[in-house]
N, CA, C and O atoms as a Tripos MOL2 file, in Angstrom:
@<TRIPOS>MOLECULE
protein
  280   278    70     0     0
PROTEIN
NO_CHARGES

@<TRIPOS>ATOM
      1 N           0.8360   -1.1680    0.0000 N.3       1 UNK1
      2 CA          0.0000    0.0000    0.0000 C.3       1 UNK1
      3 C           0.8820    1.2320    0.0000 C.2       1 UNK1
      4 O           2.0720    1.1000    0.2850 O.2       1 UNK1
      5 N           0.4190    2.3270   -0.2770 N.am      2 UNK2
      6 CA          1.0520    3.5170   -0.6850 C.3       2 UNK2
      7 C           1.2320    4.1140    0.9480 C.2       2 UNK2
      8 O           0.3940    4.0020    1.8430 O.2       2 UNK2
      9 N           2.3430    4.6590    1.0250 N.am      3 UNK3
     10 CA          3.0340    5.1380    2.1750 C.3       3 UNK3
     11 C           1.8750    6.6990    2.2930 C.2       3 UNK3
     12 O           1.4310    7.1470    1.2360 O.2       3 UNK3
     13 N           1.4540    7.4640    3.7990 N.am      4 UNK4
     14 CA          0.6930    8.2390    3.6950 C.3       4 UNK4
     15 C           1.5310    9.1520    4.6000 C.2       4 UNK4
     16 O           2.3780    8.9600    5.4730 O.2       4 UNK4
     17 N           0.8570   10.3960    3.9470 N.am      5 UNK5
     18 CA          1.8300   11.8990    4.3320 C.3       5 UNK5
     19 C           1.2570   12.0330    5.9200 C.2       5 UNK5
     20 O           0.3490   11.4510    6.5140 O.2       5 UNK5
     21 N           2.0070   12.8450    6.2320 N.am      6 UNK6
     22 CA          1.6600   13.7520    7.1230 C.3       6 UNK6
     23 C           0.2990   14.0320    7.4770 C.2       6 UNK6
     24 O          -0.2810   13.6930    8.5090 O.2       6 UNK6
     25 N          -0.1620   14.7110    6.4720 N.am      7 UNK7
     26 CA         -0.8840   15.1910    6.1890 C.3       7 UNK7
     27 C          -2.4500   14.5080    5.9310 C.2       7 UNK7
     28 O          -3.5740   14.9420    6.1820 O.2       7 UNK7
     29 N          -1.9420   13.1690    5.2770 N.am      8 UNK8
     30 CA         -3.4390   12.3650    5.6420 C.3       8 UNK8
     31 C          -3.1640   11.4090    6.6890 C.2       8 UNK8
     32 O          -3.8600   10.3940    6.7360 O.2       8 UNK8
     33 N          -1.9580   11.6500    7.7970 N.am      9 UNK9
     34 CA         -2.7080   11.1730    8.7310 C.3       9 UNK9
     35 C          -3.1240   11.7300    9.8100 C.2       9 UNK9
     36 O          -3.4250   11.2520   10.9030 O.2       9 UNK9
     37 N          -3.1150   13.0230    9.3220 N.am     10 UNK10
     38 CA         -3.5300   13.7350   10.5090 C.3      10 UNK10
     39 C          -4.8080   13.7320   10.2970 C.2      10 UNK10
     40 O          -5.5370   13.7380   11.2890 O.2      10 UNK10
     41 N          -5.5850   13.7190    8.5530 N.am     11 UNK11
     42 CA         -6.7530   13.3600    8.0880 C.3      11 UNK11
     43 C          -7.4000   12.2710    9.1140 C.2      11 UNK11
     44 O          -8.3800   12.4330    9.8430 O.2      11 UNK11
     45 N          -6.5790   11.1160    8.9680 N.am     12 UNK12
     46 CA         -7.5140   10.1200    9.1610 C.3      12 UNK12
     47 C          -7.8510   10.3640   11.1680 C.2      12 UNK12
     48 O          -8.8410   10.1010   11.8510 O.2      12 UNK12
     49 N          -6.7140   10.8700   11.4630 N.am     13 UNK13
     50 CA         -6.7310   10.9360   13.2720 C.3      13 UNK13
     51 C          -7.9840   11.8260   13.7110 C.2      13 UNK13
     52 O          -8.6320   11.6430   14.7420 O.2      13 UNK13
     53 N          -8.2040   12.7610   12.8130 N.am     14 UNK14
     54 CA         -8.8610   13.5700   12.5400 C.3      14 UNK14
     55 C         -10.2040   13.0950   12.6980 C.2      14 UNK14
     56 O         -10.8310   13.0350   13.7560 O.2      14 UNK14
     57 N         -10.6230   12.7350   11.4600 N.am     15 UNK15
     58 CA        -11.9120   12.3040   11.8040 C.3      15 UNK15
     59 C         -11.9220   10.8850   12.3570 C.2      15 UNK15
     60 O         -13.0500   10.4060   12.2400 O.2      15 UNK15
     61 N         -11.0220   10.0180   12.9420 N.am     16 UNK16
     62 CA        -11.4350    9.0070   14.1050 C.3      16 UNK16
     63 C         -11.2780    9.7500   15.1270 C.2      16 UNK16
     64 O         -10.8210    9.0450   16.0270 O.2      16 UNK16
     65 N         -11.4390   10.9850   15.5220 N.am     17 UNK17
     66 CA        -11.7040   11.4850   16.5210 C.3      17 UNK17
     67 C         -13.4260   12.6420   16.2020 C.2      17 UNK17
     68 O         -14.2110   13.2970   16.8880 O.2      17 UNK17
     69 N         -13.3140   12.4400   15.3950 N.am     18 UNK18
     70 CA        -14.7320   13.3790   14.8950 C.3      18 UNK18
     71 C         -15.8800   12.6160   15.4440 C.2      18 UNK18
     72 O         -16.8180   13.0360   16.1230 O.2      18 UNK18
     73 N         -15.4580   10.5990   14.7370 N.am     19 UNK19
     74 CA        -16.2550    9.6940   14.7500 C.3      19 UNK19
     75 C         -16.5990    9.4390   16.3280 C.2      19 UNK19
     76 O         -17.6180    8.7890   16.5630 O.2      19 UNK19
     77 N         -16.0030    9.7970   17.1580 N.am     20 UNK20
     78 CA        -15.8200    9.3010   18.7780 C.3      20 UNK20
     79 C         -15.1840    8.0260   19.1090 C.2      20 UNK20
     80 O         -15.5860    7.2130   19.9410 O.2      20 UNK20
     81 N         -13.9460    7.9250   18.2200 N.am     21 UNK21
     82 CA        -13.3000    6.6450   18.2100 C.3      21 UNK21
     83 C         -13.7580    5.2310   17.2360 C.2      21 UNK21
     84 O         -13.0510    4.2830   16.8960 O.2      21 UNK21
     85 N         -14.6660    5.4010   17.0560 N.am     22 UNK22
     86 CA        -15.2770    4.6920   16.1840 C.3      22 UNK22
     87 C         -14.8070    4.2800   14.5900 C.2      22 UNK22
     88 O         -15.0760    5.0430   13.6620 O.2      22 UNK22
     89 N         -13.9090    2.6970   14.3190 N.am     23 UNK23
     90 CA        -13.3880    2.7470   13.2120 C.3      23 UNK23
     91 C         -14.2630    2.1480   12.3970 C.2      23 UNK23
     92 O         -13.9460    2.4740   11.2530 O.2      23 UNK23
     93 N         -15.3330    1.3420   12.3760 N.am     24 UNK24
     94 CA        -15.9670    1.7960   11.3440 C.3      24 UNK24
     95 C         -16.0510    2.8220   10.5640 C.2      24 UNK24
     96 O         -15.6750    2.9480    9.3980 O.2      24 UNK24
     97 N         -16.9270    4.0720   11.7600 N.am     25 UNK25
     98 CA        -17.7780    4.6800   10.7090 C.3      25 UNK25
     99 C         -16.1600    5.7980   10.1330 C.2      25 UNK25
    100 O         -16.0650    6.2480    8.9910 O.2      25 UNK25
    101 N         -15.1780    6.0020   11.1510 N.am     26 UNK26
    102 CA        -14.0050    6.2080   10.3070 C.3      26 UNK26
    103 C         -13.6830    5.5400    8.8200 C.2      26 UNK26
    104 O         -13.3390    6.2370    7.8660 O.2      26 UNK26
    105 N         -13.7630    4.8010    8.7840 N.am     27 UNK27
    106 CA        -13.3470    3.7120    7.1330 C.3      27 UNK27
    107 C         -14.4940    4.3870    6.6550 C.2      27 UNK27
    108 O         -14.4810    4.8050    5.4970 O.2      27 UNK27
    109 N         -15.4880    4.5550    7.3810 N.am     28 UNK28
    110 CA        -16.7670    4.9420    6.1400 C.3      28 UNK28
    111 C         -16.2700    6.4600    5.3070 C.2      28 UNK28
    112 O         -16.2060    6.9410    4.1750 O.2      28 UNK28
    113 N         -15.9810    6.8000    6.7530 N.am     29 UNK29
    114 CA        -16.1580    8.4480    6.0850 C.3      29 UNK29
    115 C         -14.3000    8.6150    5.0960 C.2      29 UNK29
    116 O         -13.9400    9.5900    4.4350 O.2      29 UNK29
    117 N         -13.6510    7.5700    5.3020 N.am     30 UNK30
    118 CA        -12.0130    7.8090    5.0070 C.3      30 UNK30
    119 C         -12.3760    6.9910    3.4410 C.2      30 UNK30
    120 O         -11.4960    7.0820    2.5860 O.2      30 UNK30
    121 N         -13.1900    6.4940    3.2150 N.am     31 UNK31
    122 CA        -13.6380    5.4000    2.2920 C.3      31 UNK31
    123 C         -13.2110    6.0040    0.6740 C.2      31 UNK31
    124 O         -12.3580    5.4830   -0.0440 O.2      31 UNK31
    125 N         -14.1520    7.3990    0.2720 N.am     32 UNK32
    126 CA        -13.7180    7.8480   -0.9680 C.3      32 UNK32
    127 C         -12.6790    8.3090   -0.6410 C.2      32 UNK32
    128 O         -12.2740    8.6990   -1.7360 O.2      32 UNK32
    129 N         -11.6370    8.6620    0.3230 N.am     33 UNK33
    130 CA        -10.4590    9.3530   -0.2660 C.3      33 UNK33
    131 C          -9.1300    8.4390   -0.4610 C.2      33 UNK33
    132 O          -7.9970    8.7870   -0.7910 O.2      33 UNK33
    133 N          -9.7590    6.8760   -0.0810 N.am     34 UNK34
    134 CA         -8.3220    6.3080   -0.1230 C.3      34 UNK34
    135 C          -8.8050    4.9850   -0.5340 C.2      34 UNK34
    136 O          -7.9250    4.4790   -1.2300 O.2      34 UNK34
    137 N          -9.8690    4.1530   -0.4060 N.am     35 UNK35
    138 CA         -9.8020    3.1140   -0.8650 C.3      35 UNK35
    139 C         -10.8730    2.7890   -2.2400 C.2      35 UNK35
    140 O         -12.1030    2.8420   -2.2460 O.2      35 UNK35
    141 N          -9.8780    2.4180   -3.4480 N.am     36 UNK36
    142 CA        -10.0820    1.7930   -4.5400 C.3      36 UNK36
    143 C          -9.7410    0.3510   -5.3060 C.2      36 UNK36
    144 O          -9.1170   -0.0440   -6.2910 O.2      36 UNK36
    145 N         -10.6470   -0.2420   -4.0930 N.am     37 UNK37
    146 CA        -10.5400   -1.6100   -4.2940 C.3      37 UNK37
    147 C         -10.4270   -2.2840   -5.8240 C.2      37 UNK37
    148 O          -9.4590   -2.9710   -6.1490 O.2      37 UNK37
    149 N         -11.6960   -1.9540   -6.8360 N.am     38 UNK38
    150 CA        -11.5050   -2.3750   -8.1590 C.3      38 UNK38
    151 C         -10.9010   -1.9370   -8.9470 C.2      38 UNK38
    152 O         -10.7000   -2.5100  -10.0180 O.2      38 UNK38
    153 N         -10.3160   -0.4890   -8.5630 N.am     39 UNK39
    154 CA         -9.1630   -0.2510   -9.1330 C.3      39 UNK39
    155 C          -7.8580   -0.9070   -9.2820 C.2      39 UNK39
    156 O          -7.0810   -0.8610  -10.2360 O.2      39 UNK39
    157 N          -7.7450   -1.6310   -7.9700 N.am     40 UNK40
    158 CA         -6.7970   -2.1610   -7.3420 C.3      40 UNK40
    159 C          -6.4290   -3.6140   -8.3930 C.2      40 UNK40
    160 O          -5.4560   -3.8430   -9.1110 O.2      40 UNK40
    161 N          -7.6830   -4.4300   -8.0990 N.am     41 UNK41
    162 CA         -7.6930   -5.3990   -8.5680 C.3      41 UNK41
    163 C          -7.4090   -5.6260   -9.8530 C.2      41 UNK41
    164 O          -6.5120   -6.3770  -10.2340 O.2      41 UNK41
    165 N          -8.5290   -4.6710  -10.9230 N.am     42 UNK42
    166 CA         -7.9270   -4.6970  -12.2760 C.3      42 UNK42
    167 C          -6.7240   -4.6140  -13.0380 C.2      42 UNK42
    168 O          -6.7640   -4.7040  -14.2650 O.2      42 UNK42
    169 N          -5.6720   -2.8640  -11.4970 N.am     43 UNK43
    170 CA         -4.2760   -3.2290  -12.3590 C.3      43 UNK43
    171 C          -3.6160   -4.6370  -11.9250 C.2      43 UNK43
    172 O          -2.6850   -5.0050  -12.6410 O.2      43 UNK43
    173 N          -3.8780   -5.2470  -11.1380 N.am     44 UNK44
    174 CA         -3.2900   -6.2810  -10.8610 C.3      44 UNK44
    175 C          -3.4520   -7.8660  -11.4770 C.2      44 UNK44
    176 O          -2.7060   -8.8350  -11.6140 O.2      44 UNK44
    177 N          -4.6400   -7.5960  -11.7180 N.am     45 UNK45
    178 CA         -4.9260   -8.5070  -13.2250 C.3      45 UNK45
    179 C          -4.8000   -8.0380  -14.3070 C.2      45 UNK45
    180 O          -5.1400   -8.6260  -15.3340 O.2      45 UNK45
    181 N          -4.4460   -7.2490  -14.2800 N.am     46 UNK46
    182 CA         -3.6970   -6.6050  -15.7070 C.3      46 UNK46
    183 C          -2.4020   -6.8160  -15.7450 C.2      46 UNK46
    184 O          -1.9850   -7.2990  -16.7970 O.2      46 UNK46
    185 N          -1.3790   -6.5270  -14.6340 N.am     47 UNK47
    186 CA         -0.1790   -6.8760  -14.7460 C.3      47 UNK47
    187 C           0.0470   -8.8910  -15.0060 C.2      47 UNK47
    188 O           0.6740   -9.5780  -15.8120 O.2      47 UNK47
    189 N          -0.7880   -9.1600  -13.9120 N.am     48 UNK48
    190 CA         -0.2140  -10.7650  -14.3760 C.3      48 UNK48
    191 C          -0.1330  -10.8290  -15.7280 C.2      48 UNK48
    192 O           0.9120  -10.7690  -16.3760 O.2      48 UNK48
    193 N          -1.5460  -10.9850  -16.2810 N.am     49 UNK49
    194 CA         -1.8610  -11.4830  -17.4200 C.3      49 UNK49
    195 C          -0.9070  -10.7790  -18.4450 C.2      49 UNK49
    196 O          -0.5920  -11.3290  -19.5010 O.2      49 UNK49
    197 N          -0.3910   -9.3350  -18.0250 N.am     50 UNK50
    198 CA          0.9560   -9.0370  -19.1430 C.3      50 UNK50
    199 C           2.2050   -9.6400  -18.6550 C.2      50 UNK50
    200 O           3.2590   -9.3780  -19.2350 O.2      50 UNK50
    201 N           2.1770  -10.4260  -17.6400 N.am     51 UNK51
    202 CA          3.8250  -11.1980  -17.3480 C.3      51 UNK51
    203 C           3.4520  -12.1650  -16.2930 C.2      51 UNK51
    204 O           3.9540  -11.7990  -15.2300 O.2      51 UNK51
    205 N           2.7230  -13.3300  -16.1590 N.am     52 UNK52
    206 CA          2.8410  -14.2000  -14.9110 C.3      52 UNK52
    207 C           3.5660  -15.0080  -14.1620 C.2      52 UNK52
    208 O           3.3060  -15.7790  -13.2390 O.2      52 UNK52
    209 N           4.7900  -14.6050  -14.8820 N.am     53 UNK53
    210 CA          5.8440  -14.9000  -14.5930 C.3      53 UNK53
    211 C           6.4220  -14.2560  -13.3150 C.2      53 UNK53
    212 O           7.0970  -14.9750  -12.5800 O.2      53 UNK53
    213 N           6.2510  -13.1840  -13.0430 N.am     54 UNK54
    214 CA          6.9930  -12.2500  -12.8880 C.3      54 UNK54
    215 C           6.6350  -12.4550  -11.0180 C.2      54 UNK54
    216 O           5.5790  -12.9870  -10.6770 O.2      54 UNK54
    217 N           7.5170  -12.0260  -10.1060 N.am     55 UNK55
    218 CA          7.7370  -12.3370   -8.9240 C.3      55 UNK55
    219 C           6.7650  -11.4320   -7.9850 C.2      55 UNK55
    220 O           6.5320  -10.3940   -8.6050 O.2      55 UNK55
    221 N           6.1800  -11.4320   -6.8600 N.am     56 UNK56
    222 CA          5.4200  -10.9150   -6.1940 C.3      56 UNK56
    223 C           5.7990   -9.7210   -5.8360 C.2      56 UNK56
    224 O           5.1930   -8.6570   -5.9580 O.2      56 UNK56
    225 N           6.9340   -9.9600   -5.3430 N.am     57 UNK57
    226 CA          8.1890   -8.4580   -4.4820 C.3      57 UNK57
    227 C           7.7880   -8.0230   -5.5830 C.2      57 UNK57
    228 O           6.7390   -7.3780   -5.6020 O.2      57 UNK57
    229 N           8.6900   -8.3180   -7.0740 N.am     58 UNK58
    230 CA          8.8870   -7.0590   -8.1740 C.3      58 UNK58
    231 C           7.4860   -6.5810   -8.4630 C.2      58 UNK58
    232 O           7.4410   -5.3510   -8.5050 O.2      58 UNK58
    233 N           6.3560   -7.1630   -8.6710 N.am     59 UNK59
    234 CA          5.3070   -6.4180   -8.8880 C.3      59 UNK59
    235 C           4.9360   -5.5950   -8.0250 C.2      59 UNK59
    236 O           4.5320   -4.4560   -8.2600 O.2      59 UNK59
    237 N           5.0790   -6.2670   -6.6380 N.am     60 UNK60
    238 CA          4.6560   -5.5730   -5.6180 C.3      60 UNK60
    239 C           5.3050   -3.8020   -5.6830 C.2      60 UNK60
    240 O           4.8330   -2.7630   -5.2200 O.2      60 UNK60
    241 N           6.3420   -4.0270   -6.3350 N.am     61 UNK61
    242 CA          7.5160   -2.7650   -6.0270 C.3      61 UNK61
    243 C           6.8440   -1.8650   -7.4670 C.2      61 UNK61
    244 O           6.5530   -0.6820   -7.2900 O.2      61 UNK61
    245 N           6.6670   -2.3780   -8.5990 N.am     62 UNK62
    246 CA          6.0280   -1.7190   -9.3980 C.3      62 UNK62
    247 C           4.4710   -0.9980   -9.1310 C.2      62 UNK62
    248 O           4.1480    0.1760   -9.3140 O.2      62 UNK62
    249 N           3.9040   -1.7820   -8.7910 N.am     63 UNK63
    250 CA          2.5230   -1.4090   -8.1510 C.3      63 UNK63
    251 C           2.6470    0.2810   -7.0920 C.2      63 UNK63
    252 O           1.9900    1.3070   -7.2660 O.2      63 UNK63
    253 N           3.6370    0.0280   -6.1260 N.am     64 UNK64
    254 CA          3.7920    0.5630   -5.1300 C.3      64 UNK64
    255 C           3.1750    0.0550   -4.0550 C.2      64 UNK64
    256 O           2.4940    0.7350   -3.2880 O.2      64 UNK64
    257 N           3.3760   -1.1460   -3.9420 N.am     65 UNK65
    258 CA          2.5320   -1.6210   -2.8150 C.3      65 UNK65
    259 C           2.9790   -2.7620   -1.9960 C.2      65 UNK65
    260 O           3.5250   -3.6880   -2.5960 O.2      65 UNK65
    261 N           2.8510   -2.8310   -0.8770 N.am     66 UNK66
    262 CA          2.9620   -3.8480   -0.0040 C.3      66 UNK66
    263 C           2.3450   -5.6350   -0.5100 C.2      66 UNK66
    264 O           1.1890   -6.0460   -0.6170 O.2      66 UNK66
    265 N           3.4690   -6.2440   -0.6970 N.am     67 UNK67
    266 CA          3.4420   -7.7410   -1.0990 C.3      67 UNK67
    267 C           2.5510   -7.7530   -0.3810 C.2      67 UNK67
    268 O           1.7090   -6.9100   -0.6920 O.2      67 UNK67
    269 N           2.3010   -8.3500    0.5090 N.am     68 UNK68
    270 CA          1.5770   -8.4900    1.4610 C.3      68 UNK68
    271 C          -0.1620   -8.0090    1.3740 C.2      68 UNK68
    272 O          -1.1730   -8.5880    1.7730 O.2      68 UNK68
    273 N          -0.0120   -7.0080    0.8360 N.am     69 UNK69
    274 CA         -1.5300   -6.3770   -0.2420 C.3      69 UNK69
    275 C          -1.7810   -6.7250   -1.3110 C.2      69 UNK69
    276 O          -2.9090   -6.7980   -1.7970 O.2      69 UNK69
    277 N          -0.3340   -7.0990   -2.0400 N.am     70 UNK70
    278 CA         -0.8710   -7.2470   -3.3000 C.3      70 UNK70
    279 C          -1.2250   -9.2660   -3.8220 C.2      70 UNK70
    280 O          -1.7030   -9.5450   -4.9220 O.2      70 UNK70
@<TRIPOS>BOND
     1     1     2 1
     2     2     3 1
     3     3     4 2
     4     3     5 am
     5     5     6 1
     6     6     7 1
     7     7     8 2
     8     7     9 am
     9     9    10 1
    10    10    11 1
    11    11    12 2
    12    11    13 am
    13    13    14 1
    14    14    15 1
    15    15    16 2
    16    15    17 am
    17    17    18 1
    18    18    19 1
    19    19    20 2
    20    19    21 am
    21    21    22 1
    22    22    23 1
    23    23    24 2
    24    23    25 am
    25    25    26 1
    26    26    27 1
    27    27    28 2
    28    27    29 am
    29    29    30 1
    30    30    31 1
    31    31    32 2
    32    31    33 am
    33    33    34 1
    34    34    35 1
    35    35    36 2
    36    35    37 am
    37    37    38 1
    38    38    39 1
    39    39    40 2
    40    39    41 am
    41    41    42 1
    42    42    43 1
    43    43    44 2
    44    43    45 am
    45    45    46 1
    46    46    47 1
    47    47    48 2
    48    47    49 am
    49    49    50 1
    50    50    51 1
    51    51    52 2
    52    51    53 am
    53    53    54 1
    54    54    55 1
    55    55    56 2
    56    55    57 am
    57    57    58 1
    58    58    59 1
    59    59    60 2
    60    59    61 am
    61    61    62 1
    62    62    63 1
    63    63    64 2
    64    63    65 am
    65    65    66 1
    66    66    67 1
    67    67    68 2
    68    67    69 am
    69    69    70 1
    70    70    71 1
    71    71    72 2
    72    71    73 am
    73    73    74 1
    74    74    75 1
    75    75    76 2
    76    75    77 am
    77    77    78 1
    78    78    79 1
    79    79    80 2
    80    79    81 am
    81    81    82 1
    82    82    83 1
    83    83    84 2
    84    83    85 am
    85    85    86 1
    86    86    87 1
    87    87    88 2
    88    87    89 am
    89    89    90 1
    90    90    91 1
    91    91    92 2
    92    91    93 am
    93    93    94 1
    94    94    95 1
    95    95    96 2
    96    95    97 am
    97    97    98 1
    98    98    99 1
    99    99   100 2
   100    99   101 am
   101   101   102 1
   102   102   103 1
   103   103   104 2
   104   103   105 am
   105   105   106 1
   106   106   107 1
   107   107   108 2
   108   107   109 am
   109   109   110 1
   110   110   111 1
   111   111   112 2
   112   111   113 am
   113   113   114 1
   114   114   115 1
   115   115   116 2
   116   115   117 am
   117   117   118 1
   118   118   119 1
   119   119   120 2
   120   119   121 am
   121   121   122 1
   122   122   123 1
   123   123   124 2
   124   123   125 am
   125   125   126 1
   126   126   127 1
   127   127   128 2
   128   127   129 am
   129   129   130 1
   130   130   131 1
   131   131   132 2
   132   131   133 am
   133   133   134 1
   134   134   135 1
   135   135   136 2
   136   135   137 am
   137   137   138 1
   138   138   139 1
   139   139   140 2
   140   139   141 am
   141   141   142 1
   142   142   143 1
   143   143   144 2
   144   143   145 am
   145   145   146 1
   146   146   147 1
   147   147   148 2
   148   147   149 am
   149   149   150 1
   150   150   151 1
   151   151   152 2
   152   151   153 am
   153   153   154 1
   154   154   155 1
   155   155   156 2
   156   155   157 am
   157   157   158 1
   158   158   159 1
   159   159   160 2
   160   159   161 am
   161   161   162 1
   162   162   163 1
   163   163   164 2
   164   163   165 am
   165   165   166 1
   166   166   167 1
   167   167   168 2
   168   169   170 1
   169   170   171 1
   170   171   172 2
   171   171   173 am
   172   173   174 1
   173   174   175 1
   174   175   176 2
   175   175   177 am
   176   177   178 1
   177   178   179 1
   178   179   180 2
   179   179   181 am
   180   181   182 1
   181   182   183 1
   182   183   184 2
   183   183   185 am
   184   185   186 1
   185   186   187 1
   186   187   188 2
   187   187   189 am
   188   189   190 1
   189   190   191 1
   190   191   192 2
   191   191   193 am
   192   193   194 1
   193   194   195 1
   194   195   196 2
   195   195   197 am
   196   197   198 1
   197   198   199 1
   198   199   200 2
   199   199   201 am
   200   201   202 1
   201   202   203 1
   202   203   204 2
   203   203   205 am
   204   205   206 1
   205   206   207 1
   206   207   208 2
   207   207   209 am
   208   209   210 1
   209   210   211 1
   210   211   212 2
   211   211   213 am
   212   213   214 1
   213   214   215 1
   214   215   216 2
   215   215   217 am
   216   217   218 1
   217   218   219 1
   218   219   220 2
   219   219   221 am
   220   221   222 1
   221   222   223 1
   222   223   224 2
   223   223   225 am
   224   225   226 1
   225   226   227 1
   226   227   228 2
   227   227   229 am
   228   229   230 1
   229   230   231 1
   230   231   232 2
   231   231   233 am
   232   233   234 1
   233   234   235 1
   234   235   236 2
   235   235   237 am
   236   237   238 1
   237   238   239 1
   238   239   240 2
   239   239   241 am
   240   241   242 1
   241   242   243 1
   242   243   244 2
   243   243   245 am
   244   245   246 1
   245   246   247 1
   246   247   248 2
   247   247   249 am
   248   249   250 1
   249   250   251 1
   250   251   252 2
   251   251   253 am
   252   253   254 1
   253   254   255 1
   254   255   256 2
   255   255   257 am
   256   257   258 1
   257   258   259 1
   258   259   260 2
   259   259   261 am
   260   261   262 1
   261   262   263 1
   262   263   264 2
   263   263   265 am
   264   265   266 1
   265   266   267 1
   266   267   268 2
   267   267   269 am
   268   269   270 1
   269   270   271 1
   270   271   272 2
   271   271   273 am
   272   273   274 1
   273   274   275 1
   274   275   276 2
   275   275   277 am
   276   277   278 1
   277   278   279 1
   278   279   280 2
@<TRIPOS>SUBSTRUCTURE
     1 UNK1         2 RESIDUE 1 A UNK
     2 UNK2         6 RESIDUE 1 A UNK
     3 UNK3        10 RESIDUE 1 A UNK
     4 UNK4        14 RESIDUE 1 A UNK
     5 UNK5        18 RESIDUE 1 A UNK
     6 UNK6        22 RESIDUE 1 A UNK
     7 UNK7        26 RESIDUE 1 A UNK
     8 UNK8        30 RESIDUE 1 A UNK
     9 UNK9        34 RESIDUE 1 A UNK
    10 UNK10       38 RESIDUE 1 A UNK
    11 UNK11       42 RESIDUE 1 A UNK
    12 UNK12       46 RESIDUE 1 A UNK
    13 UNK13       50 RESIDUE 1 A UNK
    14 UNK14       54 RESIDUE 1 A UNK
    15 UNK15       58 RESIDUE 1 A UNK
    16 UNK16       62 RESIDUE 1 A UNK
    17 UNK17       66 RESIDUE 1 A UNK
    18 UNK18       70 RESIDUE 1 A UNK
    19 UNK19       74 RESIDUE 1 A UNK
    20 UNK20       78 RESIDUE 1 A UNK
    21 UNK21       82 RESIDUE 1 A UNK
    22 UNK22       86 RESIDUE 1 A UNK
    23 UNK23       90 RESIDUE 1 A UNK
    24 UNK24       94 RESIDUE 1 A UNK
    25 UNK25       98 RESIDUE 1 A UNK
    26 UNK26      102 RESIDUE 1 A UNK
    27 UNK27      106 RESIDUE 1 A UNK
    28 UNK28      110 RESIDUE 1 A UNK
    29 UNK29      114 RESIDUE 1 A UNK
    30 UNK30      118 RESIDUE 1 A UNK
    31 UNK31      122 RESIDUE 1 A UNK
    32 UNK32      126 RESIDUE 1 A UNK
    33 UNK33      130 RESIDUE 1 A UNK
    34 UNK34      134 RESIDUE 1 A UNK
    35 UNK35      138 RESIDUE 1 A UNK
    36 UNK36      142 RESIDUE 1 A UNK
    37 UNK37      146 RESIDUE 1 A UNK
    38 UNK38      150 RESIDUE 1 A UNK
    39 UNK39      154 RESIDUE 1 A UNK
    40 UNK40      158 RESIDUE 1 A UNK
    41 UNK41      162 RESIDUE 1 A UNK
    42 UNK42      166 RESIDUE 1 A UNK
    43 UNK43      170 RESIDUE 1 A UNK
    44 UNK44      174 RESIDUE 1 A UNK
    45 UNK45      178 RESIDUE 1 A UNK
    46 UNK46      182 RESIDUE 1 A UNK
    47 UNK47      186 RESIDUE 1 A UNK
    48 UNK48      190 RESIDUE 1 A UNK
    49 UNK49      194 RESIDUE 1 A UNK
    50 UNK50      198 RESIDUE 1 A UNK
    51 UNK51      202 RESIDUE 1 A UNK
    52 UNK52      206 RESIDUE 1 A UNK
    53 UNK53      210 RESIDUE 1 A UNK
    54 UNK54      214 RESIDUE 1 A UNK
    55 UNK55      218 RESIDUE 1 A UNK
    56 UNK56      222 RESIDUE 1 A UNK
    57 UNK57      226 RESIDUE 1 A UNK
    58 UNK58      230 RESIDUE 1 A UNK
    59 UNK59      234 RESIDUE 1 A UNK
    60 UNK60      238 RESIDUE 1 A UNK
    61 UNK61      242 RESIDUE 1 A UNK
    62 UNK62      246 RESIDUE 1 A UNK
    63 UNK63      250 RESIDUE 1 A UNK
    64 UNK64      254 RESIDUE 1 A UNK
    65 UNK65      258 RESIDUE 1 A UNK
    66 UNK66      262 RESIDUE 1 A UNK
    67 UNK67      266 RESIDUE 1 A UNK
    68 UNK68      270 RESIDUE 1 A UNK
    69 UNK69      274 RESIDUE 1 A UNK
    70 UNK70      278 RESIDUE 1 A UNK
């Protein structure tokens, strides 16, 4: 996953404190500014299917994202 500034995490502290601690409705309200799940997925079935060869790390590192996510 993409490394986050300063700046959105003061976002996200932000409103999990708006929420009254509450991480749900935090994810709800943090929801459009950071998570794009089918976005996600498509480049990533897009990359296999252009190389399936190709190693988890290195995609992972192309992607920008945490093996571990991807």
């Amino acid at each position: 996953m993409n490394r986050l500034t300063p700046e959105q995490r003061f976002q996200i502290v932000q409103i999990y404190f708006e929420n009254h601690g509450s991480v749900r409705n935090t994810y709800h309200a943090l929801r459009p500014f950071y998570v794009h799940v089918e976005e996600i997925i498509a480049a990533v079935e897009r990359s296999v299917e252009e190389d399936p060869n190709q190693s988890i790390r290195h995609r992972a590192q192309e992607s920008d994202m945490c093996p571990s996510t991807l």
